[in-house]
N, C-alpha and C positions, 0 to 999 in steps of 0.2 A: 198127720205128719206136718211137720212147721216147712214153708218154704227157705230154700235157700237164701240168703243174701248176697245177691250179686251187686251190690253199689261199693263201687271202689271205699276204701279208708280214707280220712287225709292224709295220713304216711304214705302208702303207697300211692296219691296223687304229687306228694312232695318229692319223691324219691322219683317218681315218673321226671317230673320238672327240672330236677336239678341235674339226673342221665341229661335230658335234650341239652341240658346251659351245659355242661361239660364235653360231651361229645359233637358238639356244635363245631368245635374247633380244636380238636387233638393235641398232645401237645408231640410236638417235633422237633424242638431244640430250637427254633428263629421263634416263637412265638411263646416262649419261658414267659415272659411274662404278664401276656394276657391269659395263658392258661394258670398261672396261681389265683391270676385276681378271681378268675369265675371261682375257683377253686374254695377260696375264702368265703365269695361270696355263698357258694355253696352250703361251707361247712357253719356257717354262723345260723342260714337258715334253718338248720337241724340242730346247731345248739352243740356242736362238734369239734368246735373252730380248733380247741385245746389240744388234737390231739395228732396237729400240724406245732403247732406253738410249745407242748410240752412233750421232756419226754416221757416214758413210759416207765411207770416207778418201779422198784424191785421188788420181787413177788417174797407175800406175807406167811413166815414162818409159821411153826406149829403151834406156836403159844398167841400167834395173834388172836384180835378179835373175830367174832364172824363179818360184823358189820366192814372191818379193814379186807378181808378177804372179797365178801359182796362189792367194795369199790374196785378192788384193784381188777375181778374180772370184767366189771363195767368197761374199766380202762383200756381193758386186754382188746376188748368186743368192738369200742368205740375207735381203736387202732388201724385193730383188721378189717373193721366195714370201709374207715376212709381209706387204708391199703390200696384194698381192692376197688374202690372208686377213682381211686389213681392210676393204677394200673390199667383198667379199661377205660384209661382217656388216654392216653398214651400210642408213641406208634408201637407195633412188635418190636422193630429194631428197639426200642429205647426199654422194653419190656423185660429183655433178654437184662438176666442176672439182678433183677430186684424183685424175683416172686418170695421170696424169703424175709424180707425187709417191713419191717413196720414203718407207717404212717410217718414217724419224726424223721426217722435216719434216714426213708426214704426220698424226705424233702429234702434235708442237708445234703445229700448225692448228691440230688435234683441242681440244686445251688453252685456245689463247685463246678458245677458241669457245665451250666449255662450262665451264670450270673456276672461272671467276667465279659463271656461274649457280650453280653446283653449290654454290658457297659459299654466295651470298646464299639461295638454296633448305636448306640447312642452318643459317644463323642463322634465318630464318622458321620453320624447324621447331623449333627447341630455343625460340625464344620462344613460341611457340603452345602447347609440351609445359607450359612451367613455369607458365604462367599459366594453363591449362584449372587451373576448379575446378567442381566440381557444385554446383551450381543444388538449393536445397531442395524437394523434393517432384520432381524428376525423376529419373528413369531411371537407376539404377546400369547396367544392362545398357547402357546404350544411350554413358551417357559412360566406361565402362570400354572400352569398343570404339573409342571417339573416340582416348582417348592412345594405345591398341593402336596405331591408324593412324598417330599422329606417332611412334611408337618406330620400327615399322617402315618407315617413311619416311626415318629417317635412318639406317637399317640397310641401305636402298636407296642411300645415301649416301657409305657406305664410312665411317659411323661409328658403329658398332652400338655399344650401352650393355648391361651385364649385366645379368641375370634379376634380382637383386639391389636392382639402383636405380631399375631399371624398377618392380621395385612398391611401393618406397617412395616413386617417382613417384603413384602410382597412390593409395598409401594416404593420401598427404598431400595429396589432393584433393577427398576426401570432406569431406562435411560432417558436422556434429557429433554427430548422429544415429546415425554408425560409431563413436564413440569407445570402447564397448564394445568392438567387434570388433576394432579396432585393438589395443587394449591386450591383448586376447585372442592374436591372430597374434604380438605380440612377445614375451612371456611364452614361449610353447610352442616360438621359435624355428622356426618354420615356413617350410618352404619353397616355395613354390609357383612352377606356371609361370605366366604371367599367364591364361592361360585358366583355369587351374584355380582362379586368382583369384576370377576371373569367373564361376564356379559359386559358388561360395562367399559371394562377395557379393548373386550375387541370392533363394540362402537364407535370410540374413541379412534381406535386404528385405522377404523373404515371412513371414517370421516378426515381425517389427514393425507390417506391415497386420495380422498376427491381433490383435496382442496391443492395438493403438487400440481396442477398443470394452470392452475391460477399461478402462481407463484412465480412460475417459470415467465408467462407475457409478463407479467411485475418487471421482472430482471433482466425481458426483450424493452420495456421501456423506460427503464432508467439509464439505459444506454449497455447494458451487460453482452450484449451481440454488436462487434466491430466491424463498422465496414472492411468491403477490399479496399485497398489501393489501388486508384485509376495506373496500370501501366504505361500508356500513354502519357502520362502527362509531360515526364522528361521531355518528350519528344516536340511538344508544342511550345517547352520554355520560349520566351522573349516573345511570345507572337501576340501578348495579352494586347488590349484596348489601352486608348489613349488615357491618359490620366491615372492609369497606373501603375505600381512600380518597374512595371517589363519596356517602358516607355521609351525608348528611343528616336527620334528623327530619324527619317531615311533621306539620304537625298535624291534629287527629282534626274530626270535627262539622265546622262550618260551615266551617271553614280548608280542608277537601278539597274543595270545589265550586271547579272550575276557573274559575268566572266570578265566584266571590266575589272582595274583593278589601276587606283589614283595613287601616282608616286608621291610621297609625303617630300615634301621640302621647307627650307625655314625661311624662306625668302616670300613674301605675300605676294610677289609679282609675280613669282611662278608656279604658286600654289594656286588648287583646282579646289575649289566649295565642295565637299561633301555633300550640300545638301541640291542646292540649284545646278551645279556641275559646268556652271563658268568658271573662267580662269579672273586671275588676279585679284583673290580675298579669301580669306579663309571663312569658313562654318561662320564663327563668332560673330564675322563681319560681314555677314549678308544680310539684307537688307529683306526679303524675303524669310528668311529664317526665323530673325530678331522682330517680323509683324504677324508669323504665326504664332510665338511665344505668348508675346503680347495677346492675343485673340485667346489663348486657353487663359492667362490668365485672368485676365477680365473674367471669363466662363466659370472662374473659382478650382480649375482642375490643379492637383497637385501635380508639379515636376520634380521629377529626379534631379538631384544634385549633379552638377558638371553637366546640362543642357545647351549651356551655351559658351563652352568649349569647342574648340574645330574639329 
């Protein structure tokens, strides 16, 4: 008695392979369009592809040939296998009212049903992509992961964009703060994958929180931090040093009693020196007055205009 043969076929290793690519990822209505592509891909590997792509001709009268008959159950056969390969990829809910449906019609449903969304879910993504931009003082890590999800969102889409544009997506989002880094990446001709982006920029990050509290002594030393205002100092006006402009003469003897007080007359004979505080001359004309003058001048100090008035 001959043994069995238990080594799989390659059909039935191919039909194995194509169940896993298909039931990999269901379809469920948001992901219409990565489950056609397996689905394609599927049916070209079996040589089947047509009987998504055509429909199913009208079945061959009685006077046809045999050979027209022999295709058309081909057709029927090759219908009902991708059918039912469709259907168990699929969820139950979407299962409901297509067990009766061939392969073509089944795909045309499939289409009104999801291909519109799949658009308007594709415009939604490409405008959300173009217009994210980073917010000053947040998160590089956090919004370089945000367009991460709209790229591969519309690569879920079946319109995937290259490594290329995707990070000039990415780099034209940043704020101003990357300009440095930017101008650095294009110079060196750099090529990154977006994660590797994404290391890169949150280096970048980390290196500009160090370098803040430099920046700040910078802006304590070019004068950015204002003194107080001495309050005092009103209080001391006129008391300054000789030779500057708070300069005054006082006069000597009786004129320095802060409760004294010299009656002004226009007469020199009865007027009292401000400065010496004898009688019969004024300020001008003291003789004492007009030889400390003399004495600061010689010494180079500046006086105040009107010094030697009374």
């Amino acid at each position: 008695m001959s043994a069995t043969n238990t080594n799989p076929t390659p059909s039935s290793i191919t039909n194995f392979c194509l169940k896993g690519l298909l039931e990999k990822d269901k379809l469920t209505g948001l992901n219409y369009m990565d489950w056609l592509r397996n689905l394609r891909i599927a049916l070209r590997m079996e040589g089947k592809i047509r009987a998504i792509e055509e429909p199913l001709p009208a079945e061959p009268g009685s006077r046809a040939t045999q050979a027209a008959r022999d295709e058309f159950e081909k057709r029927r056969s090759e219908s009902n296998e991708v059918a039912c390969l469709m259907l168990a990829t699929m969820s139950p809910e979407l299962q409901k009212g297509m067990e009766s449906l061939g392969s073509y019609d089944m795909l045309n449903q499939l289409k009104d049903m999801f291909q519109q969304q799949a658009k308007q879910e594709r415009f939604d993504t490409v405008k959300a992509l173009v217009s994210c931009k980073m917010a000053t003082g947040s998160s590089v890590s956090v919004h370089v992961l945000q367009m991460k999800g709209y790229i591969d969102r519309l690569e879920r889409l079946g319109f995937s964009i290259s490594q290329e544009l995707a990070t000039d997506f990415i780099l034209n989002s940043l704020t101003s703060a990357y300009e440095g880094f930017i101008m650095n990446y294009n110079m060196n001709n750099m090529e990154k994958t977006i994660m590797e982006l994404h290391g890169m920029l949150k280096t970048a990050e980390a290196n500009m929180a160090k370098a803040k509290p430099a920046t700040t002594v910078l802006a304590i030393r070019e004068g950015g931090i204002k003194k107080k205002k001495n309050k005092t100092k009103g209080k001391n006006k006129g008391k300054g040093k000789v030779g500057t402009s708070n300069f005054k003469p006082k006069p000597k003897g009786i004129a320095n009693s802060s409760t004294s007080k010299i009656p002004q007359t226009k007469s020199p004979e009865e007027a009292i020196c401000f400065h010496c505080g004898d009688k019969g001359h004024w300020r001008r004309n003291c003789t004492k007055y007009l030889k400390e003058l003399n004495e600061l001048r010689a010494k180079g100090v500046a006086l105040p205009s009107g010094t030697h008035k009374k």
